[in-house]
N, CA, C and O atoms as CSV, one atom per row, in Angstrom:
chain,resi,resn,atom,element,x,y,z
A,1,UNK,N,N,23.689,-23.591,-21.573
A,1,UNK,CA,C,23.092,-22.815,-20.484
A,1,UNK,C,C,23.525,-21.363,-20.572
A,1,UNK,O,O,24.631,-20.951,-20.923
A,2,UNK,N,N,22.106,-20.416,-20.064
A,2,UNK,CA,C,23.289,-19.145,-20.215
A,2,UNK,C,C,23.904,-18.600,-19.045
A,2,UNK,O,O,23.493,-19.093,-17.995
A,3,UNK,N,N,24.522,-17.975,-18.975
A,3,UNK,CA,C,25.435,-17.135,-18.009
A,3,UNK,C,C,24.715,-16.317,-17.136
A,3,UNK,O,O,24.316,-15.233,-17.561
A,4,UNK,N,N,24.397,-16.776,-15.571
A,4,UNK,CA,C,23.837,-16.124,-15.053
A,4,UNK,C,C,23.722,-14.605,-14.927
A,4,UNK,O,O,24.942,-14.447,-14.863
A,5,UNK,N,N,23.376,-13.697,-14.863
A,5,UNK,CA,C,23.421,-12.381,-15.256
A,5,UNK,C,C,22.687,-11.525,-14.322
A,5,UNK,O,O,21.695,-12.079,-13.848
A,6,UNK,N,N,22.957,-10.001,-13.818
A,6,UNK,CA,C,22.465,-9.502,-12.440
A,6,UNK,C,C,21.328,-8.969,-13.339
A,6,UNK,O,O,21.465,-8.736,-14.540
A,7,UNK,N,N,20.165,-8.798,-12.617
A,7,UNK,CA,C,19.190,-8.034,-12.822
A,7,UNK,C,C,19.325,-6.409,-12.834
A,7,UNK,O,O,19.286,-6.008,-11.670
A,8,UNK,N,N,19.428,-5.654,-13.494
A,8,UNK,CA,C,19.943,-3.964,-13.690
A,8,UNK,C,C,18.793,-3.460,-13.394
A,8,UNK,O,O,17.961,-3.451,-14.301
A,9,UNK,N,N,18.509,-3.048,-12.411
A,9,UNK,CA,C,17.397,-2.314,-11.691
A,9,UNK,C,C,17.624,-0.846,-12.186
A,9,UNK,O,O,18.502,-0.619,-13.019
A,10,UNK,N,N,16.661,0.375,-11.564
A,10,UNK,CA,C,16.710,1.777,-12.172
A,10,UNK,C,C,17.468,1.962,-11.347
A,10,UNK,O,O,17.002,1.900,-10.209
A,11,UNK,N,N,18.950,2.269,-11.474
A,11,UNK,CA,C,20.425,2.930,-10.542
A,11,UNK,C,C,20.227,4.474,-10.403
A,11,UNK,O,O,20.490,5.384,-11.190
A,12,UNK,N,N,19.593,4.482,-8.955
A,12,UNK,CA,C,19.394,6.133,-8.677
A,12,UNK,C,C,20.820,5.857,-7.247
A,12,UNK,O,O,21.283,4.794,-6.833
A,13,UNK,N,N,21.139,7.246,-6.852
A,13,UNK,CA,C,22.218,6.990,-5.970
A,13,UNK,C,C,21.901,6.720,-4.780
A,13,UNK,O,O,20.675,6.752,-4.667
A,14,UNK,N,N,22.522,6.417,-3.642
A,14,UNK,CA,C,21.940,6.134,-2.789
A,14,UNK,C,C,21.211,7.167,-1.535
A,14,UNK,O,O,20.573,6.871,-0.524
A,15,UNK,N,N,21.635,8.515,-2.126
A,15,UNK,CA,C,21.149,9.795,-1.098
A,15,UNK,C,C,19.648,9.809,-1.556
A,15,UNK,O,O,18.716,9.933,-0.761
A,16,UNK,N,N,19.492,9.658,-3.014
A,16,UNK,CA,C,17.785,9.947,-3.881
A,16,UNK,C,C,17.201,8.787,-2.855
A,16,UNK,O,O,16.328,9.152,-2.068
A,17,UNK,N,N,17.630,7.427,-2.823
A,17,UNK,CA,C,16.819,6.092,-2.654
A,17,UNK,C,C,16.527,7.128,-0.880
A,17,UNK,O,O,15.472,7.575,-0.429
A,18,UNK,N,N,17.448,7.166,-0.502
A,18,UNK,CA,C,17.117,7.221,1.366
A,18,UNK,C,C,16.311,8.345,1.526
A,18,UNK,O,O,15.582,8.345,2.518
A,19,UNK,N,N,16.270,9.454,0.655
A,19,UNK,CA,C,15.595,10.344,0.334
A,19,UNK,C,C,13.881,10.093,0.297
A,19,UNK,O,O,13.083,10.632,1.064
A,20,UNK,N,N,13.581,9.228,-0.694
A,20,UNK,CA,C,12.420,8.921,-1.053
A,20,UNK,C,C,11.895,7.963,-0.202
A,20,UNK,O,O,10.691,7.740,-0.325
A,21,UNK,N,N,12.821,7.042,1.040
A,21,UNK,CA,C,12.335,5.829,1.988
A,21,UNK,C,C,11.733,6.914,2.833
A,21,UNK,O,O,10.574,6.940,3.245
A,22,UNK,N,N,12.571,7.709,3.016
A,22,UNK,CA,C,12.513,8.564,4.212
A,22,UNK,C,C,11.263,10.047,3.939
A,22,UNK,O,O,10.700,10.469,4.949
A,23,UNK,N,N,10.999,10.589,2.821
A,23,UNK,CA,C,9.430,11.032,2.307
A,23,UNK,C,C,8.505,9.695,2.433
A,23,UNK,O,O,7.402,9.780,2.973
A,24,UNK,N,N,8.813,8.907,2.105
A,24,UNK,CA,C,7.788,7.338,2.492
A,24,UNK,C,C,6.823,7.088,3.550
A,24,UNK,O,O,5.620,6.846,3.646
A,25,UNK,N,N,7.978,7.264,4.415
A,25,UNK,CA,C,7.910,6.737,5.756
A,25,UNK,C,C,7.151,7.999,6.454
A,25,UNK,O,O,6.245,7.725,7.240
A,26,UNK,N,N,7.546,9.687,6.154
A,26,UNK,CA,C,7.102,10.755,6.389
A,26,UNK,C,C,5.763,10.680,6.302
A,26,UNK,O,O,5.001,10.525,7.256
A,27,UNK,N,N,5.476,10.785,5.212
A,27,UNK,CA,C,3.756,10.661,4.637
A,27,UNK,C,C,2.689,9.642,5.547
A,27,UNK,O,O,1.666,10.016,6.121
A,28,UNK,N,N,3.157,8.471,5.503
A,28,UNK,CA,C,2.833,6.857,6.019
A,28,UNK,C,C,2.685,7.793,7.246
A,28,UNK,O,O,1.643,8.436,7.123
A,29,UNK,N,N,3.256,8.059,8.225
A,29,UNK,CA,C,2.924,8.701,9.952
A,29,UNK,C,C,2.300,10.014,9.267
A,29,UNK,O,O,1.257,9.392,9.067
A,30,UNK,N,N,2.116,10.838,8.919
A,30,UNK,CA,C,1.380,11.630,9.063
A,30,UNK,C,C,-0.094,11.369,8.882
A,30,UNK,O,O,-0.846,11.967,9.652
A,31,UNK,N,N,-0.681,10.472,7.875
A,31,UNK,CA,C,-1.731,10.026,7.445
A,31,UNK,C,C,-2.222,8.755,8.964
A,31,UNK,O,O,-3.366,8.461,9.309
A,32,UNK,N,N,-1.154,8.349,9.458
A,32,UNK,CA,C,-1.975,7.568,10.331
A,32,UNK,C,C,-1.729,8.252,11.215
A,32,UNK,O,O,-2.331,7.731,12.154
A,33,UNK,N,N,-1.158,9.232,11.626
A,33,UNK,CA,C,-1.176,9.486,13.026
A,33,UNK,C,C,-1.888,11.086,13.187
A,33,UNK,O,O,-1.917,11.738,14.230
A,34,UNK,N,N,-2.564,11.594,11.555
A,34,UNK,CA,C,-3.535,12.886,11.794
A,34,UNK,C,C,-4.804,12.631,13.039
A,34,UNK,O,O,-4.947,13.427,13.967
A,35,UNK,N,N,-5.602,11.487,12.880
A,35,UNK,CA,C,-6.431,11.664,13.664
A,35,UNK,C,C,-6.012,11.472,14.816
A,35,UNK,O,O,-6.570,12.417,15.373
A,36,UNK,N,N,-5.277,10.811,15.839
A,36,UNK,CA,C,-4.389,11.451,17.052
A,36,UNK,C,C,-4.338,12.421,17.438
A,36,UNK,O,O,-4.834,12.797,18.500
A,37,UNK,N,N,-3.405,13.397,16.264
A,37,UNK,CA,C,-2.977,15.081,16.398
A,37,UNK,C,C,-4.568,15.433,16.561
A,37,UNK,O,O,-5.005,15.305,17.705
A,38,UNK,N,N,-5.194,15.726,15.869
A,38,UNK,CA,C,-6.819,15.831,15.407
A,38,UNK,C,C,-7.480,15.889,16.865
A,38,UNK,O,O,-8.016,16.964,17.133
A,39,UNK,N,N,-7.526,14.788,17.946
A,39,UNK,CA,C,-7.864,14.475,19.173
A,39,UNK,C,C,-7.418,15.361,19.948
A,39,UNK,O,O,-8.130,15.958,20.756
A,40,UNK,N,N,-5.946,15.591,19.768
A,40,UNK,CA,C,-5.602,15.905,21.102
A,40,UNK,C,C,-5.769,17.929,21.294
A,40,UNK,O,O,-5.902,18.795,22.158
A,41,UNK,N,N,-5.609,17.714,19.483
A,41,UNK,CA,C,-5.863,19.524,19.087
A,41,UNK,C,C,-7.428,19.767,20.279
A,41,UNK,O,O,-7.528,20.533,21.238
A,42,UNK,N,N,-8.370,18.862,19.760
A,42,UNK,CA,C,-9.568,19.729,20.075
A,42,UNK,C,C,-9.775,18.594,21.627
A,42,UNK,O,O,-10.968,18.348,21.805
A,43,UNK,N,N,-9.080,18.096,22.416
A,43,UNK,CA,C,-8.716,18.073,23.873
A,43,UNK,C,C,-8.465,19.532,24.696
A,43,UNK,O,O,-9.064,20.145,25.580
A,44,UNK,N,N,-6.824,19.802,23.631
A,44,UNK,CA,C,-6.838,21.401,24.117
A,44,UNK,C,C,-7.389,22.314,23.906
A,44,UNK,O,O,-7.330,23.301,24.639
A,45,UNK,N,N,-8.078,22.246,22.849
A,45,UNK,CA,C,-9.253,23.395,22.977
A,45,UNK,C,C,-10.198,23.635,23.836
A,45,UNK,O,O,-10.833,24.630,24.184
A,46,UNK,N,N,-10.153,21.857,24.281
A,46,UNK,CA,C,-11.682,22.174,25.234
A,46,UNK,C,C,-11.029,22.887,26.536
A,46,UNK,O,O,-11.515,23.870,27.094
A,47,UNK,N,N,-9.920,22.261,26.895
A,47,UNK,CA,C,-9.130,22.643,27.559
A,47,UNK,C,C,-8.813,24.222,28.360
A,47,UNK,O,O,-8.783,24.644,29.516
A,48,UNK,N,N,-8.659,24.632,27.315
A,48,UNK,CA,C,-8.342,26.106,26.776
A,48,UNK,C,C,-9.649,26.837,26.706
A,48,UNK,O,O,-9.530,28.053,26.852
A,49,UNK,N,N,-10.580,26.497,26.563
A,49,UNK,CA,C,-12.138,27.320,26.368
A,49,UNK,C,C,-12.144,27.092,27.809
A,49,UNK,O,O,-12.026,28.166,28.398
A,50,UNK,N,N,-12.255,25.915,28.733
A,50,UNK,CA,C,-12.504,25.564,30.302
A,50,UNK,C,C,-12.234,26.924,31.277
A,50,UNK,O,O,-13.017,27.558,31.985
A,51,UNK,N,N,-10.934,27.079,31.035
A,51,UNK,CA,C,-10.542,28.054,31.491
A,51,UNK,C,C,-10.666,29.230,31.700
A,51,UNK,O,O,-10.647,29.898,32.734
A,52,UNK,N,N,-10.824,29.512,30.451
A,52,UNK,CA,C,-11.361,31.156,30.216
A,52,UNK,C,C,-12.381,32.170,31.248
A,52,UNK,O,O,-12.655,33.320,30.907
């Protein structure tokens, strides 16, 4: 039998890994949450023209 053995993944440190979860996760909310921003931008516009 052979000798169980660890799998050697690509060893980046752990500031790069939290780095890149955390650009991940950045991107991921901006892309779902543009059309939101998108809404509420031209809410206040109408908003803002009302007034005038």
């Amino acid at each position: 039998m052979q000798k169980d053995e660890d799998i050697l993944l690509d060893k980046k440190p752990t500031e790069e890994i939290k780095r890149d979860i955390i650009q991940c996760i950045e991107k991921y909310i901006d892309v779902k949450l543009q059309p939101v921003f998108n809404y509420f931008k031209k809410k206040r516009d109408f908003y803002d023209m009302s007034f005038l």
